[in-house]
C-alpha positions as CSV (number, residue, x, y, z in Angstrom):
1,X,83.3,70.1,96.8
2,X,80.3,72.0,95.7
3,X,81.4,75.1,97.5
4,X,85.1,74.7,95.6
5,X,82.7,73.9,92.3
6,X,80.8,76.8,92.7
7,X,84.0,79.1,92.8
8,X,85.2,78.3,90.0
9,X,82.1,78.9,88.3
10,X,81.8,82.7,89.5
11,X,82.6,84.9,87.7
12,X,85.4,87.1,89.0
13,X,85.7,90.8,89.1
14,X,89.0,92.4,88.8
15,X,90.3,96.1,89.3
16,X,93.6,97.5,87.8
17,X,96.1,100.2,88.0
18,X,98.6,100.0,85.1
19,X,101.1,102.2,86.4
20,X,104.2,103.3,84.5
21,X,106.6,101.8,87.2
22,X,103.9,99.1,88.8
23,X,100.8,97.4,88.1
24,X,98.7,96.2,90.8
25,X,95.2,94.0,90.6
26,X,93.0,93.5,93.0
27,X,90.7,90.1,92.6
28,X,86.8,90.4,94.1
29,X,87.3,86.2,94.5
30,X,90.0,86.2,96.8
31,X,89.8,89.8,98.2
32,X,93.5,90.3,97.2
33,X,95.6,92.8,95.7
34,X,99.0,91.6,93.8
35,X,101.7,94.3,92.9
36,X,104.2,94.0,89.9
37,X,106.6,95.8,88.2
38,X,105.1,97.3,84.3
39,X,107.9,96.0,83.0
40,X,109.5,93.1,81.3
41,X,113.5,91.8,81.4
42,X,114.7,91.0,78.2
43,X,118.2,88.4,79.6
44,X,121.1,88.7,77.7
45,X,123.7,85.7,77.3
46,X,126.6,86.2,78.5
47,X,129.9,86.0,75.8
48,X,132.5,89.0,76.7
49,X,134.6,88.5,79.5
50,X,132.8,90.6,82.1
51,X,132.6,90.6,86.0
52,X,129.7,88.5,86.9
53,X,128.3,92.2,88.9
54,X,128.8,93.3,85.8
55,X,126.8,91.0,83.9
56,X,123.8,90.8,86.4
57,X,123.4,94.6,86.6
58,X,123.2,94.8,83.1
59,X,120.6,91.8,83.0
60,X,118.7,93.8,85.4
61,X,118.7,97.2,83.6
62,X,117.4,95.9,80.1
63,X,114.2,95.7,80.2
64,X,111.0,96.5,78.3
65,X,108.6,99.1,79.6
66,X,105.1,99.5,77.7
67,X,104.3,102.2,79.1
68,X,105.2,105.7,79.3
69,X,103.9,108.7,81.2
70,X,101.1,106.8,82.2
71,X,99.8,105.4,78.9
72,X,100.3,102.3,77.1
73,X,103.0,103.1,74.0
74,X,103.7,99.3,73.1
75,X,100.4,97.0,72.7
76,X,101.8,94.2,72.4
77,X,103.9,93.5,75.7
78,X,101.3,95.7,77.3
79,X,99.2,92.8,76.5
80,X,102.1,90.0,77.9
81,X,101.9,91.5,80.9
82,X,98.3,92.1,81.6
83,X,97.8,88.4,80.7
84,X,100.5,86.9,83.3
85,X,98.6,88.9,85.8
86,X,95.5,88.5,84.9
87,X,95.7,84.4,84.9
88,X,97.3,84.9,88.1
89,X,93.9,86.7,89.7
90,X,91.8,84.1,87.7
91,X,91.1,81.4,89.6
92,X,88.0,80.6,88.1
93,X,86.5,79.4,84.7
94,X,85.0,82.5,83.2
95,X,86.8,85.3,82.4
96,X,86.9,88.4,85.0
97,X,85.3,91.8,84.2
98,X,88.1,94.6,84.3
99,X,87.6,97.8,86.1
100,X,90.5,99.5,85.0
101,X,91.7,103.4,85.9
102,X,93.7,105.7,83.3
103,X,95.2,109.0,84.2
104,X,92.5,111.9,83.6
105,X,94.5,113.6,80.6
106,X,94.2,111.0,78.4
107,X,92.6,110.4,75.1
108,X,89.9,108.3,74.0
109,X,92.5,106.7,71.6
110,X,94.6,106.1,74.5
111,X,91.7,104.6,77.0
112,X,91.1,102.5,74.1
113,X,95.3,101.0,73.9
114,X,93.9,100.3,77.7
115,X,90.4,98.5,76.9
116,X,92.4,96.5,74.1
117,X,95.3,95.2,75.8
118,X,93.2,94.1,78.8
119,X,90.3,92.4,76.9
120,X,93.6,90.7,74.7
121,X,95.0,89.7,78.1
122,X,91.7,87.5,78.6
123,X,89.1,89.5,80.6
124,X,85.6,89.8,79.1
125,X,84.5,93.6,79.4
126,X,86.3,96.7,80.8
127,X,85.1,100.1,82.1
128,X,87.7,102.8,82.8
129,X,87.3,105.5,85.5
130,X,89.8,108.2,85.9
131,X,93.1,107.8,87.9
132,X,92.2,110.3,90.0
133,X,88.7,109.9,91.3
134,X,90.1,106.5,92.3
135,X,93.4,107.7,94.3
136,X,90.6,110.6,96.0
137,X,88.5,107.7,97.1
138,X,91.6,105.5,98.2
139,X,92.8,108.3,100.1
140,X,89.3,108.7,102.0
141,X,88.2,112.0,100.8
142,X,84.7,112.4,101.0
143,X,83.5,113.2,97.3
144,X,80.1,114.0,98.6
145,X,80.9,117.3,100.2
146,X,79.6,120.7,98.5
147,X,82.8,122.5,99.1
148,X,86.1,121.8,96.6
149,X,89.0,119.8,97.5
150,X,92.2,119.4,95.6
151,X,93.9,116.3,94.8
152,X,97.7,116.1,93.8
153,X,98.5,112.5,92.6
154,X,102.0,112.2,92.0
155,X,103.4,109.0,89.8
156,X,106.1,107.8,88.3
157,X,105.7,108.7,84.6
158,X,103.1,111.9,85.3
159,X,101.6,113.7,88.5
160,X,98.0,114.5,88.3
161,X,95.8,117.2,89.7
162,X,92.1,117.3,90.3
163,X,89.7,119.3,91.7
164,X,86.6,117.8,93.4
165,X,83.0,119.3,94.2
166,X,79.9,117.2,94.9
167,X,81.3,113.8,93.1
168,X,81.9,116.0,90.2
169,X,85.5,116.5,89.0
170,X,85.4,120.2,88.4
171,X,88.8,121.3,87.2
172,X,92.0,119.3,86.1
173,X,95.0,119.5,84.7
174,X,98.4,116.7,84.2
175,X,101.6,117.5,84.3
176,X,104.4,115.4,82.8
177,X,107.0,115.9,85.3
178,X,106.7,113.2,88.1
179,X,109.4,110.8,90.3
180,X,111.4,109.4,87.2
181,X,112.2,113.1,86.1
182,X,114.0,113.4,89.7
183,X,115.1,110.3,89.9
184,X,116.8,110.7,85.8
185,X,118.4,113.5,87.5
186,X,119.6,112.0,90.4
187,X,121.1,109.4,88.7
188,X,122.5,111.0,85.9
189,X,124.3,113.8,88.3
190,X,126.0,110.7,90.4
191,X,126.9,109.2,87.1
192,X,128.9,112.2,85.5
193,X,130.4,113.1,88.9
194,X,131.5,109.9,90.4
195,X,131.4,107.1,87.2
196,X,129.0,105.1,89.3
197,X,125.5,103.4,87.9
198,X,123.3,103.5,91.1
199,X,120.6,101.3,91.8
200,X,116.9,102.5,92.3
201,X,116.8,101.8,95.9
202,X,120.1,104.2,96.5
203,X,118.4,106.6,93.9
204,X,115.1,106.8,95.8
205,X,116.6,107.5,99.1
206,X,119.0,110.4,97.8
207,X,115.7,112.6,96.9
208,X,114.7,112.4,100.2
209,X,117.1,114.6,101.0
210,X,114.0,117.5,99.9
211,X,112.9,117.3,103.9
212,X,115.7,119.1,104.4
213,X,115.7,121.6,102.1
214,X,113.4,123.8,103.7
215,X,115.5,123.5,106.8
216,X,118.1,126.5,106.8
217,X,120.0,125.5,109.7
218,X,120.8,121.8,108.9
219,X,124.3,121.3,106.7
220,X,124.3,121.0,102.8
221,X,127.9,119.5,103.3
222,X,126.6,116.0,104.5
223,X,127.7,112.9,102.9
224,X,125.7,109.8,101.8
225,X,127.6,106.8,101.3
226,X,125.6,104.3,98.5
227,X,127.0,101.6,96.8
228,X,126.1,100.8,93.0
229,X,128.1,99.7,89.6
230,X,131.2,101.5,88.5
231,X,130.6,102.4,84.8
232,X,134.2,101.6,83.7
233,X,135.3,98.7,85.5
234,X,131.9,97.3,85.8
235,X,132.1,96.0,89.4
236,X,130.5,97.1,92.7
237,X,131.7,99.8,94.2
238,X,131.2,102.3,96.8
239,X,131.0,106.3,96.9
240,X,130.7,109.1,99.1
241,X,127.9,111.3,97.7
242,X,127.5,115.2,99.0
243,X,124.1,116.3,99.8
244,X,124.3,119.7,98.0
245,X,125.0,117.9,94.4
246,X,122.2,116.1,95.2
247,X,119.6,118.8,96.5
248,X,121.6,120.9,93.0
249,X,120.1,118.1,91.0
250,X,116.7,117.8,91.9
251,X,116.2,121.6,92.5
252,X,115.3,122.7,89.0
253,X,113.0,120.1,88.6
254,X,111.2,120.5,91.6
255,X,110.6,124.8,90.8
256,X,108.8,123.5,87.4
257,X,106.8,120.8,89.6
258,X,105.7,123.3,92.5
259,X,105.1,126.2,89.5
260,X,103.1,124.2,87.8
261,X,100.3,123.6,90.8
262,X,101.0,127.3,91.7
263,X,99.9,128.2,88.6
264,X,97.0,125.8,88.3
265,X,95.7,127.2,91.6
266,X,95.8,130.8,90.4
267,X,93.7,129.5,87.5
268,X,90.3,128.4,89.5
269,X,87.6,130.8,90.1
270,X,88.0,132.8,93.5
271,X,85.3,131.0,95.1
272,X,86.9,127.7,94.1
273,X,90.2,128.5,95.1
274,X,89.4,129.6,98.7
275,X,87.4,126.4,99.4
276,X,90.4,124.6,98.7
277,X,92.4,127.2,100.6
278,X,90.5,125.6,103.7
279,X,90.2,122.0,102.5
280,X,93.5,121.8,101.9
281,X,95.5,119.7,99.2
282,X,95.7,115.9,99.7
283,X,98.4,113.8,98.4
284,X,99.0,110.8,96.4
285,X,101.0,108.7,94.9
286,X,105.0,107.2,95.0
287,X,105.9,111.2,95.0
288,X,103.8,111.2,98.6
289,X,105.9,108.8,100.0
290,X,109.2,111.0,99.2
291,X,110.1,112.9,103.0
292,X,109.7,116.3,102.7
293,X,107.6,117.1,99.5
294,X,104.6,117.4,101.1
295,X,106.3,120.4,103.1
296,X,107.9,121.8,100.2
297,X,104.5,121.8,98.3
298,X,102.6,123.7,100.9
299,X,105.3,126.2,101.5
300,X,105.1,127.2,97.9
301,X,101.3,127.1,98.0
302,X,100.6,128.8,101.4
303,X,97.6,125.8,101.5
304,X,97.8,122.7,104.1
305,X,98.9,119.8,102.4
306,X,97.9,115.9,103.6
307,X,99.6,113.0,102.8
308,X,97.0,110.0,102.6
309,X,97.4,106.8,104.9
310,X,98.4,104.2,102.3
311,X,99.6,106.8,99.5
312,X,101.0,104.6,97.2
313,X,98.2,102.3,96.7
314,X,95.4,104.7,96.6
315,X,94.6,104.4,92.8
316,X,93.6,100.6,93.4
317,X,92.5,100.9,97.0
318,X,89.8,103.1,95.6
319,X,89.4,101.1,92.7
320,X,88.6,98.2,95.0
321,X,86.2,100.3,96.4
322,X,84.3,101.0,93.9
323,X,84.5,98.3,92.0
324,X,83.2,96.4,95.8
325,X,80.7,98.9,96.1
326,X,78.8,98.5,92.6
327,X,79.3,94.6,92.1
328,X,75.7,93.2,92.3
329,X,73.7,96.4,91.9
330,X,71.5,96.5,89.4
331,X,73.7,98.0,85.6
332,X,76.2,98.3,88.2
333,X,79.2,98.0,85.4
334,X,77.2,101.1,83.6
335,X,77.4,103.5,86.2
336,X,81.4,103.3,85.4
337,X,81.4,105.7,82.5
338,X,84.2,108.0,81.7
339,X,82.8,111.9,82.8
340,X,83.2,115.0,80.8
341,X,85.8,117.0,82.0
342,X,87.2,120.9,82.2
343,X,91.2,120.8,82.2
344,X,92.6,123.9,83.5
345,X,95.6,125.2,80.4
């Protein structure tokens, strides 16, 4: 009894990644890590004489998201959702203390949306790190070493990249094309062509059709067959997708991705860029866990590319770290400061 009185006395530490597709919270009480969609259905009643797929499609596609490309555009549901998940990591009588990560290229204004909507969601104080010193430290980079190392954290809303040099953050730049520009694409090509709304799950495993892109001798003529929501009859339906509309689709978007860390690597100082050259690139992110990208990236690079373990949970993974590692030191909370930094334009 003294033991459960004494829990809920303590006063919890939480760590968060608001993402633009999911928001996950780890909890120093129970040692767990929850993970949510960033995004809120709105239901709709149904009145018009409409097939019951129909109807629960369309209940599942309006929906609310505050956030876009990473940052919080709508306060005020940002702050409905922190709160559900925030009481849900409580557990205790006091209100947690919030380290919290934000993607490197944002503003102070927009670090502030952050701070707001999470101290209005009911935690007491909240320090802010960058995105991408987290993902490096979820992905077991060592931060420490004096040579650079490049980090390419790709999201949903906006991909991230960082270079790192004796725990400093040297160079950086963000780039707002990330997984829901291909996925847009994807979807809108099977749309136009075949009259069918897809569902995410079908949309995320037509881009993986990039691992074989690279791969001359392997067909473009193979077809995928997905099921989703005819957009005139409004029913479920089948279709017969052809891998070359696809790999047509995401093409164009995936020359602007790969040009864009081309041309942030032609940017660094010589010295820089051949320490990474033999470091290699690590990768992060839902865009790690796509089949083939990694391959495509360092083709285009000419510079070994590694996928982390646990890719898409190294932003709170090495948020948990850190957060674990400074709880009980002495101004631990004040060594969490947000670092001057030199983006790359």
């Amino acid at each position: 009894m003294f033991k459960d009185l004494l829990h809920c006395l303590s006063r919890p530490n939480i760590a968060v990644d608001l993402g633009t597709a999911n928001t996950r919270i780890y909890s120093s009480l129970n040692g767990e890590t929850t993970d949510n969609p960033s995004s809120m259905h709105l239901v709709v009643r149904k009145t018009a004489p409409v097939s019951n797929d129909y109807f629960h499609y369309i209940n599942n596609k309006i929906t609310t998201k505050p956030l876009r490309r990473g940052v919080i555009v709508d306060l005020k549901n940002a702050t409905i959702l922190l709160k559900k998940l925030v009481n849900t990591n409580r557990k205790s009588l006091l209100a947690p203390m919030a380290l919290a990560t934000a993607p490197i290229g944002t503003t102070e204004k927009e670090r502030d949306l952050l701070r707001k909507a999470l101290i209005n969601a009911g935690t007491s104080h909240v320090a802010i790190i960058p995105e991408s010193r987290a993902a490096a430290i979820g992905a077991g980079m060592d931060l420490t070493l004096p040579h650079a190392q490049m980090l390419v954290d790709i999201g949903d809303g906006v991909t991230e990249m960082a270079v790192f040099r004796g725990e400093r953050i040297i160079y950086h730049a963000t780039v707002h094309i990330a997984c829901s520009d291909l996925h847009r694409s994807v979807r809108s090509t099977i749309l136009a062509r075949h009259r069918v709304q897809l569902e995410s799950t079908s949309v995320e495993k037509l881009t993986h059709v990039i691992s074989s892109m690279l791969d001359e001798q392997e067909s473009n003529v193979e077809i995928f067959d997905i099921s989703g929501i005819d957009a005139v009859q409004g029913k479920s339906v089948s279709c017969c997708v052809n891998k070359r509309d696809v790999i047509n689709a995401i093409e164009p978007i995936l020359m602007k991705f790969t040009v864009m860390i081309v041309n942030f690597l032609k940017k660094l100082p010589d010295k820089i860029y051949y320490e990474i050259l033999e470091s290699g690139i690590t990768l992060t992110g839902g865009g790690a866990c796509i089949a083939g990208l990694d391959k495509l990236i360092a083709s285009r690079t000419n510079i070994k590319v590694i996928v982390a373990i646990d890719p898409l949970h190294a932003v709170i993974n090495g948020a948990r770290q850190s957060l674990n590692y400074w709880i009980g030191k002495k101004g631990g909370w004040e060594n969490f400061t947000w670092p001057k930094l030199t983006a790359l334009r």
